[in-house]
C-alpha positions in Angstrom: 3.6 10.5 -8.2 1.6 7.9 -10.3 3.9 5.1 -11.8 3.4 4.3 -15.4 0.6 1.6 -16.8 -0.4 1.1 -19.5 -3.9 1.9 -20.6 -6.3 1.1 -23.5 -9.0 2.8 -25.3 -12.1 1.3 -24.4 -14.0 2.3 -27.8 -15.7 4.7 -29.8 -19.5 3.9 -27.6 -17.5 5.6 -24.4 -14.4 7.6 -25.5 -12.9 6.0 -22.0 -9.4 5.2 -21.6 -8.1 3.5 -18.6 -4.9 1.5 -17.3 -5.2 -2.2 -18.9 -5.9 -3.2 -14.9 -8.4 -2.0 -12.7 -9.3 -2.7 -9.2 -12.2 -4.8 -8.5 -13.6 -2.7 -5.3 -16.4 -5.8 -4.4 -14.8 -6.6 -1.2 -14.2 -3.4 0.1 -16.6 -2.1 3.1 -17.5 -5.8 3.3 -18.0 -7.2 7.0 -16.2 -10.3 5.7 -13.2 -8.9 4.0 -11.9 -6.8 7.0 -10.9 -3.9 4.7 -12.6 -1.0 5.3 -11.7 2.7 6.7 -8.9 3.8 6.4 -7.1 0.4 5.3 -8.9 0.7 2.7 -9.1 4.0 1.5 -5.0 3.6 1.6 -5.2 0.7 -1.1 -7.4 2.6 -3.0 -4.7 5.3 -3.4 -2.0 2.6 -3.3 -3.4 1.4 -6.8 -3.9 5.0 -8.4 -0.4 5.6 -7.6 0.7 2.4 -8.9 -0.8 3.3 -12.2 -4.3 1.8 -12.0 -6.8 4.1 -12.7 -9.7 2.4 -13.4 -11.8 1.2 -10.3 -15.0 -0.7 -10.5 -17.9 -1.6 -8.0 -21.6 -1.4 -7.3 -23.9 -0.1 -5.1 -24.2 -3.3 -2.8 -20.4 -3.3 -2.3 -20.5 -3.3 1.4 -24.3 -2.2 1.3 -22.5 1.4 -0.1 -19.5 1.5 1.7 -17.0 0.2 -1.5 -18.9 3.5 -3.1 -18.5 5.7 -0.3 -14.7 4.6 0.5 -13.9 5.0 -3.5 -15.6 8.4 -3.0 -13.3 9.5 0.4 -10.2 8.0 -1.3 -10.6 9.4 -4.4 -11.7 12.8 -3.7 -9.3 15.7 -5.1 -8.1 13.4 -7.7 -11.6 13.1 -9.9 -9.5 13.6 -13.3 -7.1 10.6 -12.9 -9.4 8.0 -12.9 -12.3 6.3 -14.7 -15.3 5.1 -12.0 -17.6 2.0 -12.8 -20.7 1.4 -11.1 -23.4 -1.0 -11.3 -26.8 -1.5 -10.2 -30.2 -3.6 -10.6 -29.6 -6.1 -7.8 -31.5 -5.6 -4.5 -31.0 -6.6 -0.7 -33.8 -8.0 0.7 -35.4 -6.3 4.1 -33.8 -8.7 6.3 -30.4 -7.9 4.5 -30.9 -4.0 4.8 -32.0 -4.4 8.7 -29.0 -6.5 9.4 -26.5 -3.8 7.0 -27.6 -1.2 10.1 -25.8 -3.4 12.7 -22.7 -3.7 10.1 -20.3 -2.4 12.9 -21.0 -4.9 15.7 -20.8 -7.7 13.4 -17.4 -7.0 12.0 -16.1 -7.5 15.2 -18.2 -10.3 16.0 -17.2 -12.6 13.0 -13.7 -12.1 14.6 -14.8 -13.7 17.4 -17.3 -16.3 16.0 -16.3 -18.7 13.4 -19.8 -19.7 12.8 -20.8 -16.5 12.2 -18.4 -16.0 9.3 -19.9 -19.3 7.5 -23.7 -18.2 8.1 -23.1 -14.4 6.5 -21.3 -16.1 3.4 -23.8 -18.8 2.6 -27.0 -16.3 3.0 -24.7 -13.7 0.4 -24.5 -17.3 -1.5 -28.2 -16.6 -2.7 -29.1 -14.7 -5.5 -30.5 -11.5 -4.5 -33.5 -9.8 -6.4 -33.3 -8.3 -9.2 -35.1 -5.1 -10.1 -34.2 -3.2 -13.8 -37.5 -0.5 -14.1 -36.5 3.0 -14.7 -37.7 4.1 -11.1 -35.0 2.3 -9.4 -32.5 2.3 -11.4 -32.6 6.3 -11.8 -32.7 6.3 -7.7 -29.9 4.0 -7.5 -27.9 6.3 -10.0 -28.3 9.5 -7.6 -27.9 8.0 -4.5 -24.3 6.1 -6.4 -23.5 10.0 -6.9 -23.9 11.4 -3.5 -22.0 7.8 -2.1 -19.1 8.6 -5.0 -19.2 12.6 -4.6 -19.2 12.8 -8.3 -21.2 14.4 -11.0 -20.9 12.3 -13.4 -20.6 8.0 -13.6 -18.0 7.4 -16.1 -19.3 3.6 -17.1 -22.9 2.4 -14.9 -23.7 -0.7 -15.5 -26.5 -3.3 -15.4 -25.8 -5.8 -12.6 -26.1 -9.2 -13.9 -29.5 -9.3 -16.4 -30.3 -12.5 -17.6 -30.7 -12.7 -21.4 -34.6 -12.3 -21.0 -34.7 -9.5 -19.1 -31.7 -7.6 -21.6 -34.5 -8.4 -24.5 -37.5 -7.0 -22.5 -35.5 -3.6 -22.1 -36.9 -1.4 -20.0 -34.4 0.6 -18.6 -32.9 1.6 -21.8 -34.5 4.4 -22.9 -33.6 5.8 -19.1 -29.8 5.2 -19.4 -30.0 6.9 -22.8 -31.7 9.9 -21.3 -29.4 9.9 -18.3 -26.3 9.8 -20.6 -27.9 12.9 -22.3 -28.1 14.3 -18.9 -24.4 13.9 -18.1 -25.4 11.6 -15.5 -23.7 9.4 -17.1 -21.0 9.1 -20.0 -21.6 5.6 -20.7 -23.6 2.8 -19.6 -23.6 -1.2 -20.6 -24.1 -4.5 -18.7 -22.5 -6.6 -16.8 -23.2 -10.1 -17.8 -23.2 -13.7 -16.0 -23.5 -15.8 -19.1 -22.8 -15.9 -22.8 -26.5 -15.7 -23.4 -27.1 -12.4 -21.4 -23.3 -11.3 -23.3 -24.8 -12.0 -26.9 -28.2 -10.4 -26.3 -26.2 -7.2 -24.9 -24.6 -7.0 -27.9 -27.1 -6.6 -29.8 -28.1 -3.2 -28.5 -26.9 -0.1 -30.5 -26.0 1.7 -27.2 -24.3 -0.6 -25.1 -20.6 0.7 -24.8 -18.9 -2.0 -22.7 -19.4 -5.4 -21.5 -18.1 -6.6 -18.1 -17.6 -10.8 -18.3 -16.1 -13.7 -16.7 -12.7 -14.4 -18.4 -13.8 -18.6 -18.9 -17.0 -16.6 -20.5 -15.4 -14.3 -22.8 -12.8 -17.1 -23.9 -16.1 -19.1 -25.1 -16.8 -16.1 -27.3 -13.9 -14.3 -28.3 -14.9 -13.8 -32.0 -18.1 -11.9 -31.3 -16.0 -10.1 -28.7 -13.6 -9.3 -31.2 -16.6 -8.2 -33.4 -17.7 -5.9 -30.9 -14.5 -4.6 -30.3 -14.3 -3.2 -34.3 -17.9 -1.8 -33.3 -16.3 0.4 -30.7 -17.6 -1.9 -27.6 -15.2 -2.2 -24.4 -14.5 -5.2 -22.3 -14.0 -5.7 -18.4 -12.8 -9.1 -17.6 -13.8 -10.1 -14.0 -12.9 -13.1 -12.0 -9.5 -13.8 -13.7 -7.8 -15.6 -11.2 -10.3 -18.1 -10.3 -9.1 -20.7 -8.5 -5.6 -19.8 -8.4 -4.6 -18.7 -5.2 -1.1 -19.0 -3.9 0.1 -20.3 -7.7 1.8 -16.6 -9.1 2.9 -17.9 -12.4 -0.8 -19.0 -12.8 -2.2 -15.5 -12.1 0.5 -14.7 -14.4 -0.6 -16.5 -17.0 -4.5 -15.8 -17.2 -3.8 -12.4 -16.6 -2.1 -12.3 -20.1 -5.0 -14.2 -21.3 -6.7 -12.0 -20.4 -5.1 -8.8 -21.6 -5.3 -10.4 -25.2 -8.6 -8.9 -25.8 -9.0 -6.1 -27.5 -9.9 -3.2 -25.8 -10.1 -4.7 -22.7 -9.2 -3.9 -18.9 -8.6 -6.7 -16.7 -10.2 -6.5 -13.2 -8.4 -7.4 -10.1 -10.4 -8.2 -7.2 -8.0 -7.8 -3.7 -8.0 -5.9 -0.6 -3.9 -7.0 -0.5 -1.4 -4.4 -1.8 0.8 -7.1 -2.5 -1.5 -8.9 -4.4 -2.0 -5.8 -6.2 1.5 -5.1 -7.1 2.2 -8.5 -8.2 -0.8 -8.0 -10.4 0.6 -4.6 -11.9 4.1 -6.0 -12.2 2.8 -9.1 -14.1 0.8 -6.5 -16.8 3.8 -3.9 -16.5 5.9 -7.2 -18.0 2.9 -8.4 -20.9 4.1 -7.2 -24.5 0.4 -6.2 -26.0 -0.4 -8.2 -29.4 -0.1 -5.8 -32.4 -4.1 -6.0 -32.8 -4.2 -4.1 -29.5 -1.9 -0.7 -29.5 -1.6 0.4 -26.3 -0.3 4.2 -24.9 1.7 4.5 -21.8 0.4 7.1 -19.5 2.3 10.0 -18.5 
């Protein structure tokens, strides 16, 4: 049975609701995080029954595996939950030979130290970026099959800089794939304020995903944007707080003052997790942001 959360309208450019957290699924299927099969399909279902319902990665989470886990996990319980996914960055063709042998180095970075250091300074580096129509449109299928889903609830753009938002290419694709029901929504994940203001400037953007320290730096145009009908994502919320609770605590409230705003959590711990839900479960919402309590 699926605790209560509570959950916020997202805005008039989606029509999504969703629990005010959701779980950031980056780290899942990853060959450094450990959490994969069935330990992970088991905190996927941990947070829906906790009352999260609102789970968000991308198709390089674990080279597909975050999709394809969210999809095993998830399956049978479609209606419960709203799915985010992004897309526009690339692995390089050294990164997709070395994603075939994914198996053999999981256990291998348990045994090698070194090896651990060298995967996470090459995922350091930024990987390519690619936004045309033809890849973005084969990215969105191939995030269905991995998802076992008809429909993406909210696909967005992974990580545009402010140039390429104003050269807009895709846009007229993500339009036509909303009209498709490929898609109920799309909008952009941003890095920067400058990629966040351009964003807003486009009529059919219906959510932004940030940084918290990002959206702090411009909460009356997100505020703006909220009266417009645009939803916020908050990501990486509990940077640089680990093993200090009241801390998490206390950005996650932060964080929750947004208006129609979900707060991501990014763990592979179901502890973590709970604390995270208990912490929101305890946050009286501001009277600029009603919020319902789900059934």
């Amino acid at each position: 049975m699926t605790l209560s959360l509570p959950v916020t309208f997202l805005g008039d450019r989606s029509g999504l609701s969703a629990s005010i957290l959701g779980l950031g699924c980056s780290r899942l299927g990853s060959t450094l995080s450990g959490c994969g099969g069935a330990a992970a399909e088991a905190l996927l279902r941990h947070a829906l029954d906790a009352g999260v319902t609102l789970f968000d990665t991308a198709n390089i989470y674990g080279q597909g595996e975050s999709e394809r886990l969210i999809g095993r996990a998830l399956a049978g319980r479609r209606d419960e939950v709203t799915i985010v996914t992004k897309a526009g960055q690339r692995f390089t063709a050294t990164q997709r030979v070395v994603a075939l042998a994914k198996s053999p180095l999981r256990q291998l970075v348990h045994r090698l130290p070194g090896l651990r250091g060298a995967i996470a300074s090459r995922r350091a580096a930024p990987l390519p970026r690619d936004y045309s129509p033809a890849h973005l449109q084969g990215a969105v299928e191939a995030s269905l099959r991995r998802l076992r889903i008809e429909r993406i609830d909210l696909f967005l753009l992974h990580s545009p800089s402010a140039e390429a938002i104003r050269q807009g290419a895709p846009f007229e694709l993500l339009d036509r794939l909303v009209q498709a029901g490929k898609l109920r929504a799309w909008g952009i994940s941003c890095d920067d304020g400058a990629a966040a203001r351009e964003a807003l400037r486009l009529p059919s953007v219906a959510a932004l995903q940030l940084p918290l320290d990002v959206a702090q730096a411009m909460r009356p145009a997100l505020t703006q944007a909220a009266g417009q009908g645009i939803g916020l994502m908050l990501r990486e919320i509990f940077a640089g707080q680990a093993g200090d609770a009241a801390a998490r605590a206390a950005a996650l409230r932060v964080a929750l003052q947004f208006e129609r705003s979900v707060a991501l959590v990014g763990t592979t711990s179901a502890r973590h997790l709970d604390e995270a839900v208990e912490a929101a479960r305890s946050i009286t919402s501001p009277p600029s942001r009603p919020l319902e309590t789900s059934a």
